[in-house]
DOKOL-649557 format. One line per 4 residues: for each residue x, y, z of C-alpha. Coordinates in nm, 2 decimals. Example, Ala and Ser with C-alpha at 12.3 -4.5 7.8 and 13.67 -1.06 7.14 Angstrom:
2
1.23:-0.45:0.78  1.37:-0.11:0.71
REM end
This chain:
501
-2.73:-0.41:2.93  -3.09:-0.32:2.93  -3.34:-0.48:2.76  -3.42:-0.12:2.56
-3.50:-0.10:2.25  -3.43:0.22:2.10  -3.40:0.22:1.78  -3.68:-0.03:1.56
-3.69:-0.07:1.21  -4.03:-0.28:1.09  -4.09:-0.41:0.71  -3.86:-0.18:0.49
-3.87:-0.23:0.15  -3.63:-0.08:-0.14  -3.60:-0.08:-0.48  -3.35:0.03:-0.68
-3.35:0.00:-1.07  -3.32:-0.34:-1.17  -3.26:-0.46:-0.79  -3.50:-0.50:-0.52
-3.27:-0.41:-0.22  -3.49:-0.48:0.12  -3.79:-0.67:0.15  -3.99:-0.68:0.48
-3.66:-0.62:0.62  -3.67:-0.57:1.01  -3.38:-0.50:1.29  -3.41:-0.34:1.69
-3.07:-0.17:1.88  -3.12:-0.15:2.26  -2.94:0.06:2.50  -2.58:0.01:2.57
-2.55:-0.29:2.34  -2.36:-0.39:2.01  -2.52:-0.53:1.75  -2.36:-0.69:1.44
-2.51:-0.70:1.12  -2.41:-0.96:0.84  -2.47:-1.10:0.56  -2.35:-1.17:0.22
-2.22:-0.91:0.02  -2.57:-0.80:-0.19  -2.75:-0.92:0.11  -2.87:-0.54:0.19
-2.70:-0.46:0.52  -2.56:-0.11:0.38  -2.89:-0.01:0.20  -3.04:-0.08:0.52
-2.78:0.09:0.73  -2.81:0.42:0.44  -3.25:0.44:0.52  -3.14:0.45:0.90
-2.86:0.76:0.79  -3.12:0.94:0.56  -2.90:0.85:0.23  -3.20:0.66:0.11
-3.55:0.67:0.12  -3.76:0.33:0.22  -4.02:0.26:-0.04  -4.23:0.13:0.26
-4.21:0.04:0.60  -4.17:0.22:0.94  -3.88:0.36:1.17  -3.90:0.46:1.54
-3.69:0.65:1.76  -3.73:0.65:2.10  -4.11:0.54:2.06  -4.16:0.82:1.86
-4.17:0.78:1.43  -3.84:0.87:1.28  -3.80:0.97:0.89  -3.46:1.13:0.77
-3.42:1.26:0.48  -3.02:1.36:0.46  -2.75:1.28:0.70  -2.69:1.59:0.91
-3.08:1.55:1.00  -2.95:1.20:1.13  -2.67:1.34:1.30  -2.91:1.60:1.46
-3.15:1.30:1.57  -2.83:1.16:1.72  -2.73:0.85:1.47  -2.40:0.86:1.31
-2.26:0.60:1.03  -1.89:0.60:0.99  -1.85:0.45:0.66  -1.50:0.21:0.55
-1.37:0.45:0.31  -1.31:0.78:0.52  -1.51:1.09:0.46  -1.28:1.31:0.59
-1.16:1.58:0.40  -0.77:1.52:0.35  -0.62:1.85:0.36  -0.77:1.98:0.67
-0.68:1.94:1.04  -0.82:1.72:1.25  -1.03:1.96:1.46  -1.14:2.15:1.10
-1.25:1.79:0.99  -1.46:1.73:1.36  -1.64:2.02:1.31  -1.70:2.08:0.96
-2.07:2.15:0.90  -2.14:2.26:1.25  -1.86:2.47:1.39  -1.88:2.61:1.70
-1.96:3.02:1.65  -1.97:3.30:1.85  -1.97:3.72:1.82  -1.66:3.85:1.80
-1.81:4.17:2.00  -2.17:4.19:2.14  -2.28:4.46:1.90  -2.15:4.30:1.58
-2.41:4.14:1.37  -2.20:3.86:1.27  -2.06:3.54:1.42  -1.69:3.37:1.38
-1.59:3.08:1.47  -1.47:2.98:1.83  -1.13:2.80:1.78  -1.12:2.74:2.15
-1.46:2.58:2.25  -1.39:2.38:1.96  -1.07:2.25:2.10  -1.16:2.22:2.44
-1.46:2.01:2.33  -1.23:1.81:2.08  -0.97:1.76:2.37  -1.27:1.63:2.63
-1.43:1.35:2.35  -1.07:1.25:2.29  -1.02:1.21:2.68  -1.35:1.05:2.70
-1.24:0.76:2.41  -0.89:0.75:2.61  -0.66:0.81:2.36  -0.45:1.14:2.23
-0.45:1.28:1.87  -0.29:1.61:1.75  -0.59:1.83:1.67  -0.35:2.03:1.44
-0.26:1.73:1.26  -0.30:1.71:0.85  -0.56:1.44:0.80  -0.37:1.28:0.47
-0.10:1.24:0.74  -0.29:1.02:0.94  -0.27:0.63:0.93  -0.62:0.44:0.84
-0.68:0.38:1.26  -0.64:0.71:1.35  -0.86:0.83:1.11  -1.14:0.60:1.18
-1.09:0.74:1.54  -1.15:1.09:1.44  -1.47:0.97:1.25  -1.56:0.83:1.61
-1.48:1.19:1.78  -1.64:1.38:1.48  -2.00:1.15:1.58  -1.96:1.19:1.95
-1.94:1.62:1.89  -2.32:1.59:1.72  -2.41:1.39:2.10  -2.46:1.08:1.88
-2.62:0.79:2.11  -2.60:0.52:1.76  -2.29:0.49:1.55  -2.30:0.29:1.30
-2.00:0.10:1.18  -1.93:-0.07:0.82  -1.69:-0.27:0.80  -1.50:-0.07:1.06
-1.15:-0.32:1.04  -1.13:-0.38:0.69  -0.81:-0.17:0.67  -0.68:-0.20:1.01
-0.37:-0.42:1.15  -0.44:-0.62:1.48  -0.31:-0.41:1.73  -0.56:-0.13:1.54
-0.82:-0.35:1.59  -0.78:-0.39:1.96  -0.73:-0.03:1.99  -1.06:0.01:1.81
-1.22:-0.23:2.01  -1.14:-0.11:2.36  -1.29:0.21:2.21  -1.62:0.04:2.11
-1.68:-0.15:2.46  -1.56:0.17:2.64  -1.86:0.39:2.45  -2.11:0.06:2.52
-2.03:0.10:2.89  -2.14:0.45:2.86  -2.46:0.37:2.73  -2.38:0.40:2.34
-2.56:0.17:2.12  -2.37:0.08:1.80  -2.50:-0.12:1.49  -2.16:-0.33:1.31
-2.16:-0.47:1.01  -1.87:-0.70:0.92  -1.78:-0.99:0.69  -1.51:-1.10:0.97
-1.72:-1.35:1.19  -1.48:-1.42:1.43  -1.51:-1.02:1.52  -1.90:-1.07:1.60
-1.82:-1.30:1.84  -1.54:-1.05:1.99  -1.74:-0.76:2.01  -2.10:-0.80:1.98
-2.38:-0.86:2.21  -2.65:-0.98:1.95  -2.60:-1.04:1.56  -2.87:-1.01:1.27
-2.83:-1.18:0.93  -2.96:-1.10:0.61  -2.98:-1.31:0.25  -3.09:-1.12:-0.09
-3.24:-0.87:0.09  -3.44:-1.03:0.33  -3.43:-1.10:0.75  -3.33:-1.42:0.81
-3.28:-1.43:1.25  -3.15:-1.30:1.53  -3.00:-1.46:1.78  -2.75:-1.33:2.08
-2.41:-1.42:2.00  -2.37:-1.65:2.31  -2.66:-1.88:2.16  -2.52:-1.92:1.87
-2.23:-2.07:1.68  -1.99:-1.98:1.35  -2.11:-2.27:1.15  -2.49:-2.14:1.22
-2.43:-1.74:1.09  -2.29:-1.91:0.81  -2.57:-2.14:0.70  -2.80:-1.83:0.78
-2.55:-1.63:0.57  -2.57:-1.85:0.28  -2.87:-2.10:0.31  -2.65:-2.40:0.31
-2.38:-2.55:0.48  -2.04:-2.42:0.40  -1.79:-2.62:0.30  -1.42:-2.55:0.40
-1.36:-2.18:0.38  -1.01:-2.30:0.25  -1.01:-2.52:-0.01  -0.65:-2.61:-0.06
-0.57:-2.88:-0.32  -0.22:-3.06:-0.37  -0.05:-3.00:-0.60  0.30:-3.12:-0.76
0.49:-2.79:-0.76  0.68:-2.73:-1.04  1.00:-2.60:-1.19  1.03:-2.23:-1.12
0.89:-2.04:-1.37  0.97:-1.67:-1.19  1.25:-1.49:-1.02  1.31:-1.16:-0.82
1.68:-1.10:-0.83  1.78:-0.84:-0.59  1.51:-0.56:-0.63  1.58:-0.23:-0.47
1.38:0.09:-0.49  1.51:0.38:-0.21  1.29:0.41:0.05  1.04:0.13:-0.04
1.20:-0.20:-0.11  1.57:-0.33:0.01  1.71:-0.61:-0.16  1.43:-0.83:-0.23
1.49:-1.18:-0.40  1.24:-1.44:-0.45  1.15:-1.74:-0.67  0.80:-1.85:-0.79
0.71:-2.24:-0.92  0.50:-2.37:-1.10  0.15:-2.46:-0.94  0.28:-2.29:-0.62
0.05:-2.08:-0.43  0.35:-1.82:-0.28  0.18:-1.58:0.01  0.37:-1.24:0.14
0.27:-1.11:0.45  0.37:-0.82:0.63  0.19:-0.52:0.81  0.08:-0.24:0.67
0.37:-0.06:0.51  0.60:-0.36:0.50  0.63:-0.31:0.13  0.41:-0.56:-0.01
0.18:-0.41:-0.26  0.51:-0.18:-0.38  0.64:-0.49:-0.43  0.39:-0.59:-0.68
0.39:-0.27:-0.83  0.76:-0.28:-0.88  0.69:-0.66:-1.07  0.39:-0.56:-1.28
0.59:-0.22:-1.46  0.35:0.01:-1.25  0.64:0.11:-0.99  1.03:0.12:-1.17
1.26:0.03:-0.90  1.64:0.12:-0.94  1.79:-0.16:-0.93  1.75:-0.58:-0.94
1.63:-0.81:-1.22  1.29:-1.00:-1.33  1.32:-1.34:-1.50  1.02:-1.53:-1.64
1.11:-1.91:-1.78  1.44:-1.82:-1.78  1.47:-1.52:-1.99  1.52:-1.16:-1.80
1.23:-0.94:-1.81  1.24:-0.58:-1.94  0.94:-0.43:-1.83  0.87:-0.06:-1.88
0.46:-0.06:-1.81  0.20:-0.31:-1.73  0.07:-0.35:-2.12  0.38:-0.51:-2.18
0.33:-0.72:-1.83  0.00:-0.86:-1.92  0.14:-0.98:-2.25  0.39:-1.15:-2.09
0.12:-1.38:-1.89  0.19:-1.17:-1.55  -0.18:-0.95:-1.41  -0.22:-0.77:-1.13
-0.51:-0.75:-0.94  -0.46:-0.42:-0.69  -0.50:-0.39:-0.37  -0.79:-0.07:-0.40
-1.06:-0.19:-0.62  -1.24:0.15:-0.61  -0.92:0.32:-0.70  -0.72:0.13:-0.94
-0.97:-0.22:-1.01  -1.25:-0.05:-1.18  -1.39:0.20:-1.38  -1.69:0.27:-1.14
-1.93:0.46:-1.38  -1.92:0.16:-1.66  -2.10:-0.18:-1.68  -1.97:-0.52:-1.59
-1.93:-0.61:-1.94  -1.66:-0.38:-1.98  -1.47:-0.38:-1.64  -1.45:-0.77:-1.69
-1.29:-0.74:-2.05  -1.10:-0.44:-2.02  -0.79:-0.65:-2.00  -0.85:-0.86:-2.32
-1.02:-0.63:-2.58  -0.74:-0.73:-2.82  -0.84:-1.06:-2.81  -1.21:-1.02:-2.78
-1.16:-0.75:-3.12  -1.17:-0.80:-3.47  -0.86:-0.72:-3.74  -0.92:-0.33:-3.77
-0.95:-0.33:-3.34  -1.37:-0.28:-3.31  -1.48:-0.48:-3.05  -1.69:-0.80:-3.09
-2.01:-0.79:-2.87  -2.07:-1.16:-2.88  -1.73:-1.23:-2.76  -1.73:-0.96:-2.52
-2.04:-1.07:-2.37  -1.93:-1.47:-2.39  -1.61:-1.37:-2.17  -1.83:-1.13:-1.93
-2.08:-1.42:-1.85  -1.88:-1.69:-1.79  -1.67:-1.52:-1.52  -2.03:-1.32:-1.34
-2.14:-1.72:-1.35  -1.75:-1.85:-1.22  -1.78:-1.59:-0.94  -2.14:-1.59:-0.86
-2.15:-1.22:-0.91  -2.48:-1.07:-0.78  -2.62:-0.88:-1.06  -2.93:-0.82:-1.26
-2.76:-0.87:-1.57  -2.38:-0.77:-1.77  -2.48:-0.44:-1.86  -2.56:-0.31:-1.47
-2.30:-0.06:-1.35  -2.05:-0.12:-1.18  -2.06:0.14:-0.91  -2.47:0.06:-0.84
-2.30:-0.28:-0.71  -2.20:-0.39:-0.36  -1.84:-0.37:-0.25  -1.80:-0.69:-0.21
-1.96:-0.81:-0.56  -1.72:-0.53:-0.71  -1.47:-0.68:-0.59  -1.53:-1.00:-0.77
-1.55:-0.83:-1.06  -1.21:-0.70:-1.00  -1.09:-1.06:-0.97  -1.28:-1.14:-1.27
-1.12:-0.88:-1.47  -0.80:-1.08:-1.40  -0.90:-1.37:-1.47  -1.03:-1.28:-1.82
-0.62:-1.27:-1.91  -0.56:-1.61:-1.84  -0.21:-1.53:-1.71  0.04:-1.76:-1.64
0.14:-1.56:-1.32  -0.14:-1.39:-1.13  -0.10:-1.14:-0.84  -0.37:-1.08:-0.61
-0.34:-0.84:-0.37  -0.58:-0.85:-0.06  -0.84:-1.07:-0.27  -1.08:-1.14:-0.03
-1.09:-0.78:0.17  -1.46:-0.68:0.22  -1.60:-0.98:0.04  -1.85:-1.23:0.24
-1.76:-1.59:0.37  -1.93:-1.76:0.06  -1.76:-1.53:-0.18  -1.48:-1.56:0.02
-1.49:-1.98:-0.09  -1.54:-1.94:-0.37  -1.23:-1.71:-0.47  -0.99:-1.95:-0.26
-1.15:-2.22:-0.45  -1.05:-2.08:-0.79  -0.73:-1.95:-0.67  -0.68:-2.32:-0.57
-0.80:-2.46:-0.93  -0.61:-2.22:-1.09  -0.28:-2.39:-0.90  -0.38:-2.71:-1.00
-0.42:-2.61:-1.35  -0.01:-2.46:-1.34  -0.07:-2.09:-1.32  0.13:-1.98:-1.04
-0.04:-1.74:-0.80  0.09:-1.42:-0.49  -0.12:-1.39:-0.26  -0.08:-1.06:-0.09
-0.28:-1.08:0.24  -0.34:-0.88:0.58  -0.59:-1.21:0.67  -0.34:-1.43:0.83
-0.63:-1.74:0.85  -0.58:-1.69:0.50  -0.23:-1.71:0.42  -0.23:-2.04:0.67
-0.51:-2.18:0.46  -0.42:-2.13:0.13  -0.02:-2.10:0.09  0.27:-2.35:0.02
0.49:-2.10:0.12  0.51:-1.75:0.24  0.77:-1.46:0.17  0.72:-1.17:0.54
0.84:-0.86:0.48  0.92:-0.58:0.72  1.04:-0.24:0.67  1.08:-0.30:0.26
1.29:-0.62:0.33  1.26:-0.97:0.34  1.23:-1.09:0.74  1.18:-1.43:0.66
1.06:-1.73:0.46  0.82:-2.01:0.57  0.74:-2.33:0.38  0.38:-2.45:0.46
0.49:-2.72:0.69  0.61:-2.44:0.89  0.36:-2.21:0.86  0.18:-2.12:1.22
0.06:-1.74:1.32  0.25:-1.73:1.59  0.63:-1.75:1.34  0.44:-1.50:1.10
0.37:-1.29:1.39  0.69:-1.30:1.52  0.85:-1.22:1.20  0.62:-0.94:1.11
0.66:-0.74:1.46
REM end
């Protein structure tokens, strides 16, 4: 790799209302080299990497590209300067092809007939391109292909393509494996050193450390919006990103208490829904901290929905402390003591537009409301400060929105949101997905209190480190069945693997 640098960034500061973003915050990319960028969730990595795209203005500071000053102020100027950020939520357009989607915005054009004064566009050279950058990343995707058809990989490949078309040199990648299964992310991976090899430089930001240390040459780290070191990743170790991360030493990423299980408080008799779920049966104790694991499309989060009244399967029974459940919505599941935090915060967890305050009650307004159902603002923002405090959530104050929050402090508030219901039975789907290693702690360590306390907790989880660290037992599913059942003593990744494939 040559000691290049390409791309400089020098004392960038933004502010945002109620939130200073960057301060004095620096970074370099040289040529041919990967550079991972973390930091806790808050910690400014994305308003960083948003300046560099042209979604943001810096407030001060100076860019250069090439030795030469760089400002952008939109993101197809970017992509015409050659930097492309593919973002964890695809911005694909769903209900066009592939090779409409790569060249959306800059199609390839071309007269029809000499004379004509217009211009139409050139299916042709667009394929033939499309077919050579596909060639060049080594692998094969139907140009004709829906995009809604497409699995989370494959569309995070055609992201890739779509960059390479604008002659991109920097590609920037957040939190490129969030979604992805471990054969994706080797797939991905090969793809990433293959483009470094050509001379590609990419900036990756990731909460997943042990990826930095897969696929990256050096690694930055930011803290409240400031620099805090660089270092290449073969001088330094885990436990020292973290204590940059954090500014303190970690303790265990998996704080898992004993506890006396208890009597079982929850059973899945026999639940079938055609073409999701086959036959699924379960029990649930008290204290217990059960995990399911599966790949992607094993059926696990339709298996929650099918518990919580937000899916109706066809056939099987529910039974809480003994007595059968008849569950016809989730209103009537919360007030049985069962919540359900989903696996899509942005989707289902939140409403985006609207302050903390009310995401973080919008489960108990009954019981934060007076006799004629009006709303009590002391209570309401009593409830909404304890949990921002509980789960350290990075924000000015309760009544910042939502959406103006990093994804990884929205998706405490999602977890807060559940909490506020005090359930007897809570179901977390993917709880920890695109939130940083002290936020990470943190939720284990209430998930683990929560056991000790009685509740009894699923834990729905692609993050196999976590279902080894936190679980008494796990349920794997496959193909909308049950492959297996693992108590913790024999819990190992290698027989979840091996059940999952």
């Amino acid at each position: 790799m040559e000691d290049k640098k390409i791309l400089l960034i020098e004392g960038v500061y933004k502010h945002f209302p109620g939130v200073q973003a960057l301060s004095n915050v620096s970074i370099d990319l040289r040529q041919g080299e990967v550079h991972a960028v973390v930091g806790e969730n808050g910690a400014g990595k994305s308003t960083l990497m948003k300046i560099i795209c042209g979604v943001h203005q810096p407030d001060r500071g100076t860019m250069t590209l090439y030795g030469k000053p760089l400002r952008v102020s939109n993101p197809n100027e970017a992509y015409s300067r050659g930097i492309a950020i593919i973002y964890q939520e695809s911005s694909l357009f769903p209900d066009l092809t592939v090779l409409e989607n790569i060249f959306t915005g800059h199609e390839i054009m071309k007269r029809p007939l000499r004379f004509l004064p217009f211009k139409v566009i050139d299916y042709p050279a667009m394929r033939q391109k499309s077919e050579a950058v596909f060639d060049r990343l080594g692998i094969r995707i139907d140009l004709d292909a829906v995009v809604s058809t497409l699995g989370v990989a494959t569309k995070q490949m055609v992201e890739i393509a779509k960059a390479l078309t604008f002659e991109s040199q920097i590609l920037i990648l957040d939190e490129p494996t969030a979604a992805l299964t471990s054969n994706e992310v080797d797939t991905l991976f090969a793809t990433i050193r293959r483009l470094r090899d050509e001379g590609n430089s990419m900036l990756y930001i990731s909460h997943r450390l042990d990826e930095v240390f897969q696929i990256a040459d050096r690694v930055t780290v930011y803290r409240d919006g400031q620099y805090i070191n660089t270092a290449d990743v073969k001088d330094v170790t885990k436990d020292e990103l973290v204590s940059w991360m954090v500014g303190r030493t970690l303790g265990n990423l998996y704080p898992k208490e004993t506890v006396q299980i208890g009597e079982v408080v929850f059973e899945v008799r026999h639940v079938s829904q055609e073409g999701v779920l086959d036959d699924i049966s379960f029990q649930l104790r008290k204290g217990e901290i059960l995990g399911i694991s599966g790949l992607a499309g094993a059926g696990r989060t339709e298996l929650a929905q099918a518990i919580c009244g937000l899916a109706h399967p066809d056939k099987g029974e529910l039974i809480l402390n003994g007595h059968r459940l008849n569950i016809t919505d989730y209103r009537r599941t919360l007030e049985r003591g069962i919540a359900y935090m989903p696996e899509d915060r942005q989707a289902y967890g939140l409403v985006l537009p609207m302050t903390l305050k009310v995401n973080i009650t919008q489960k108990v307004q009954r019981q934060i409301s007076n006799t004629i159902g009006i709303i009590d603002p002391t209570k309401e923002r009593k409830v909404a400060a304890t949990f921002m405090k509980q789960l350290a959530i990075r924000a000015p104050h309760a009544e910042f929105i939502v959406n103006n929050l990093s994804g990884g402090n929205q998706q405490k508030v999602c977890v807060a949101k559940s909490l506020a219901v005090e359930p007897q039975i809570l179901i977390l789907d993917e709880p920890t997905r695109g939130v940083d290693v002290g936020a990470k702690s943190e939720i284990h360590r209430i998930i683990s209190s929560l056991a000790k306390a009685g509740k009894s907790i699923i834990v729905i989880s692609s993050d196999l480190p976590e279902i080894l660290g936190m679980c008494d037992r796990v349920v794997v599913m496959k193909n909308g069945r049950i492959a297996g059942e693992l108590n913790r003593e024999e819990l190992s990744q290698e027989r979840l693997l091996s059940m999952e494939l």
